[in-house]
N, C-alpha and C positions, 0 to 999 in steps of 0.2 A: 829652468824646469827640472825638477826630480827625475829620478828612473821612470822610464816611457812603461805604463800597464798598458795600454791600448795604442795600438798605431790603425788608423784605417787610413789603406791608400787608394787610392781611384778606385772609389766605393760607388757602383753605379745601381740604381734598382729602376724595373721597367714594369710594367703591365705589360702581360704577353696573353694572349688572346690568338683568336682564330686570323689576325692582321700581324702586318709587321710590329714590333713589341713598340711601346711608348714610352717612351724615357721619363721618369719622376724624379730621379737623383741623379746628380751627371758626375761624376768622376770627383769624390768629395775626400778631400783628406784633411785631417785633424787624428792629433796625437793629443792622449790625455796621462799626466805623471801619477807617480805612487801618491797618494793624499792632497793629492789636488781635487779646484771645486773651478770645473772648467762649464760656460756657460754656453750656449747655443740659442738665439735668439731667431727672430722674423715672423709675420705674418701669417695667418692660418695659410694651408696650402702649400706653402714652401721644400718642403718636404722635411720638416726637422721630427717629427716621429715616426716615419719612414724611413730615417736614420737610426731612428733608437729601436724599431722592431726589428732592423736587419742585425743591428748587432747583439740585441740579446735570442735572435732567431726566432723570430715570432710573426716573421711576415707569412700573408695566408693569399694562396692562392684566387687574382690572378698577378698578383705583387712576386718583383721573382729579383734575387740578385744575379744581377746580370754580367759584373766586369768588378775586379777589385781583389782586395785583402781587406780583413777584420781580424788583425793580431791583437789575441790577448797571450802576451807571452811570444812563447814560442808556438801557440797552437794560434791556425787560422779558420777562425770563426765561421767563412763564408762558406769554406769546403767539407766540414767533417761531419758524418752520417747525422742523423736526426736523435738516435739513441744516444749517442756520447754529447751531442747538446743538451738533452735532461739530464745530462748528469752533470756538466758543468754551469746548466742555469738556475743560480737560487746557491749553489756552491762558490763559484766564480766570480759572475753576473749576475745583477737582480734588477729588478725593475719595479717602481713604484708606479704605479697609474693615477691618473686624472681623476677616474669615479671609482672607490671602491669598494660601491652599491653595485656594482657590475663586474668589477674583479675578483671579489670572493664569494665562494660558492654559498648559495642560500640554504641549502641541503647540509651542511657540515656546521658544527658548532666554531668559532673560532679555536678554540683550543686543541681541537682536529685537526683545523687548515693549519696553525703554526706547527702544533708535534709532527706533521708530515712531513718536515722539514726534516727534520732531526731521524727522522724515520727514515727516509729516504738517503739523505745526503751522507748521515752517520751513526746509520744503523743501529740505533738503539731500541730496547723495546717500549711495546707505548706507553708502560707506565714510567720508565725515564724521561719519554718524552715529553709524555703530559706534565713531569715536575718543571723541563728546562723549557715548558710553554708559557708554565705560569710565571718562571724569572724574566721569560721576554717581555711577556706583557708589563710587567713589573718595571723592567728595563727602558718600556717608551712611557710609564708614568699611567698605565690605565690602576684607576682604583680600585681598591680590592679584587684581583687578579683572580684570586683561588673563585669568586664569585660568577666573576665575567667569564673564564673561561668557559663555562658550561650557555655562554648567551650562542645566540643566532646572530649573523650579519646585521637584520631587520629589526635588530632588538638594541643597537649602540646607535650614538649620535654619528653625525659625519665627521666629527673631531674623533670622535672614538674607533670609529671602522678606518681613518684613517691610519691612526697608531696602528693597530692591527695591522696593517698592509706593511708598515716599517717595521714591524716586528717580526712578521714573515721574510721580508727583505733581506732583513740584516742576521736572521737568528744564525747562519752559516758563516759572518764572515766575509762577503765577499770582497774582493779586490776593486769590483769596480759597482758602482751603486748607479742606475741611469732613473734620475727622478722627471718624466713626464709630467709637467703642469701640476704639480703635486698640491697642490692650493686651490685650483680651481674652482671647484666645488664645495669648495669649504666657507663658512661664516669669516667677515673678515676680521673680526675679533682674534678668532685664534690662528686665521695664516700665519701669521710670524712667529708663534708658539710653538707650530708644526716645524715650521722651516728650522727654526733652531733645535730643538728636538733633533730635526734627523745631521744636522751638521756636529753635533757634541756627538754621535754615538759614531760619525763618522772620524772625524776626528779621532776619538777613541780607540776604534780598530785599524785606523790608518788608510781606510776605504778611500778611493779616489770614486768624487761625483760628476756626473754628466747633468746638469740643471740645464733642461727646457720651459723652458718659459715666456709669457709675454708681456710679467712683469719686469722693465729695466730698471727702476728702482732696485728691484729685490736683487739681479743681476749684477749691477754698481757695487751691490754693496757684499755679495758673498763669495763671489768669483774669482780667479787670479788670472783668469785668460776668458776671454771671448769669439765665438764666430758665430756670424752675420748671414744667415740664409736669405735666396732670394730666387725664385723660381726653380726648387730642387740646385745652386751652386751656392756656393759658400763665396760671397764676396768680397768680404774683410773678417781677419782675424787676429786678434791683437790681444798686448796686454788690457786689465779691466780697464784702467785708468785713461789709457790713452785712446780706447774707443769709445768713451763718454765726453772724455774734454776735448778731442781732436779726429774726430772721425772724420775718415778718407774719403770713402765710397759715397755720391748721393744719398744713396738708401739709406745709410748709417745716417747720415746728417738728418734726414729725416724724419727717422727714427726717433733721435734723440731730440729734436727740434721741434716733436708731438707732444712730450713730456709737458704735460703742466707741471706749473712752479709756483708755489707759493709765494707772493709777496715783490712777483712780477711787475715793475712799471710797463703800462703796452704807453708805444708812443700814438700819435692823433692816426686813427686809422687801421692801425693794426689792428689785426684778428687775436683772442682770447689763447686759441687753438689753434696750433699750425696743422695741415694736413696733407699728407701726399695723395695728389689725384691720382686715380684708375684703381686699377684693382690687378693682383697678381695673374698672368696668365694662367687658361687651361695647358692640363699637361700638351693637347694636341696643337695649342695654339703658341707653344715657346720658340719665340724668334731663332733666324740663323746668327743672327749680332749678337749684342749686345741685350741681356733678356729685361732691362730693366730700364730701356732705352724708352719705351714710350710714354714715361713719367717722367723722365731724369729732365729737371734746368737745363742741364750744360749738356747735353746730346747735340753730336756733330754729325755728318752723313757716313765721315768711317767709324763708327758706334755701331750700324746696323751692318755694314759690310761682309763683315767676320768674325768669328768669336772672339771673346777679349781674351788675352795671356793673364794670367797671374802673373800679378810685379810683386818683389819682393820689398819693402819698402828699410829705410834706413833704421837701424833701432831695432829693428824685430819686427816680425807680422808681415803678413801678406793684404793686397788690396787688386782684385779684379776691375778695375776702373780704365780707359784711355785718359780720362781728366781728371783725376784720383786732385785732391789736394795734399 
């Protein structure tokens, strides 16, 4: 791995409430390098954007960091006032969302919300801005730019307000890019359009990305390193390659053993579709063992005992497992 831009070490976030607080993320650590395109998978619920709001500081009240470090650099993310995080968020840190029919404002024309950028971060005035709005947009490929910039949100396609969002993202540079389910919502014609889009411009400025997603396909294929959430813990995290072809963890094997495949022979009796039964715990209902014990095949009675250790496994990567392969 390259020079570390992000280290989070026993990153923990809780609901705190009028009761003892709840634990959502348990002591979560992953390190991501300078132009690295580092992947973070699992099941809704898990807590893998509960990770990405703590570290671009976005979590909202009753979500609270509870125990940890979020080093970007030398500065630690999780402790520093609220004002010196707008000033490092969108400079530093950026973050693309899931919908973003809901992440930019309907009141501002796009060409607003990206010169605010510039406005803000690098103090230019807004008729500079507005020129280096229209090279952004320019920059993610929206058409005739000088045009669109004077649009509304409600007035581009979801391939287009999502450019926008990469444009706002990126117009500063940041060091480190965290894309949230950046496709989701989008037609699947141009998912891969997007995705590649934002990996050239990353690449480009040498941005390190944080890819959540719950496409593994897409993961397999853009990633240099992977971790595996699973009840707010990170249970395997390995290079791409080798948590697709050799996954440790149940979960992971799972995971990857969902995936339909084209051009499958099934033998007499097998299923089409593999599926893990149950469903992820509630935060209030996360075991004292083993959290993923009451799915797991291979569950023994010291699984539920006491929490599992992180083993360090041969080759690189970690695997939360007693019966890891």
């Amino acid at each position: 791995m390259s020079e570390p831009i992000l280290d989070v070490r026993d990153l923990s976030v809780s609901l705190v409430g009028s009761g003892p607080p709840i634990g959502a993320v348990d002591r979560v650590n992953l390190t991501i390098g300078r132009g690295e395109v580092f992947g973070l998978v699992g099941e809704s619920g898990c807590g893998k954007s509960l990770c990405a709001l703590a570290i671009a500081g976005l979590l909202r009240q009753p979500m609270q960091v509870t125990g940890g470090q979020i080093m970007l650099g030398a500065t630690d993310l999780a402790t520093i006032p609220q004002r010196q995080m707008r000033r490092m968020r969108g400079d530093d840190v950026s973050m693309i969302f899931q919908e973003p029919m809901t992440a930019l404002n309907p009141l501002m024309t796009v060409g607003d919300q990206i010169g605010e950028m510039f406005v803000l971060h690098r103090g230019l005035s807004r008729r500079a801005a507005r020129k280096k709005a229209i090279e952004a947009l320019d920059q993610v490929r929206v058409s005739s730019p000088e045009r669109r910039i004077n649009a509304y949100p409600h007035q581009l396609s979801g391939g287009m307000r999502q450019r926008v969002m990469i444009a706002i993202a990126l117009a500063c540079d940041p060091k480190l890019l965290i894309a949230d389910e950046p496709t989701t919502a989008l037609d699947v014609t141009i998912q891969a359009e997007i995705v590649e889009l934002v990996l050239e411009l990353c690449r480009a400025k040498g941005t390190a990305v944080m890819m959540i997603s719950h496409d593994l396909g897409l993961v397999a294929r853009i990633c240099n390193r992977v971790a595996v959430m699973y009840a707010g813990q990170i249970v395997e995290e390995r290079a791409s390659a080798e948590i697709f072809n050799h996954p440790s963890h149940p979960y992971t094997r799972g995971l990857v053993d969902a995936l339909p495949r084209l051009g499958r022979r099934l033998e007499r009796g097998q299923r089409r579709l593999t599926e893990i039964a149950g469903v992820v715990p509630a935060l209030h209902e996360f075991p004292e063992g083993c959290r993923f014990a009451a799915r797991c095949p291979r569950v023994t009675s010291e699984c539920t005992a006491a929490s599992v250790p992180v083993t360090q496994l041969d080759g690189g990567g970690i695997v939360r497992c007693l019966h890891h392969v």
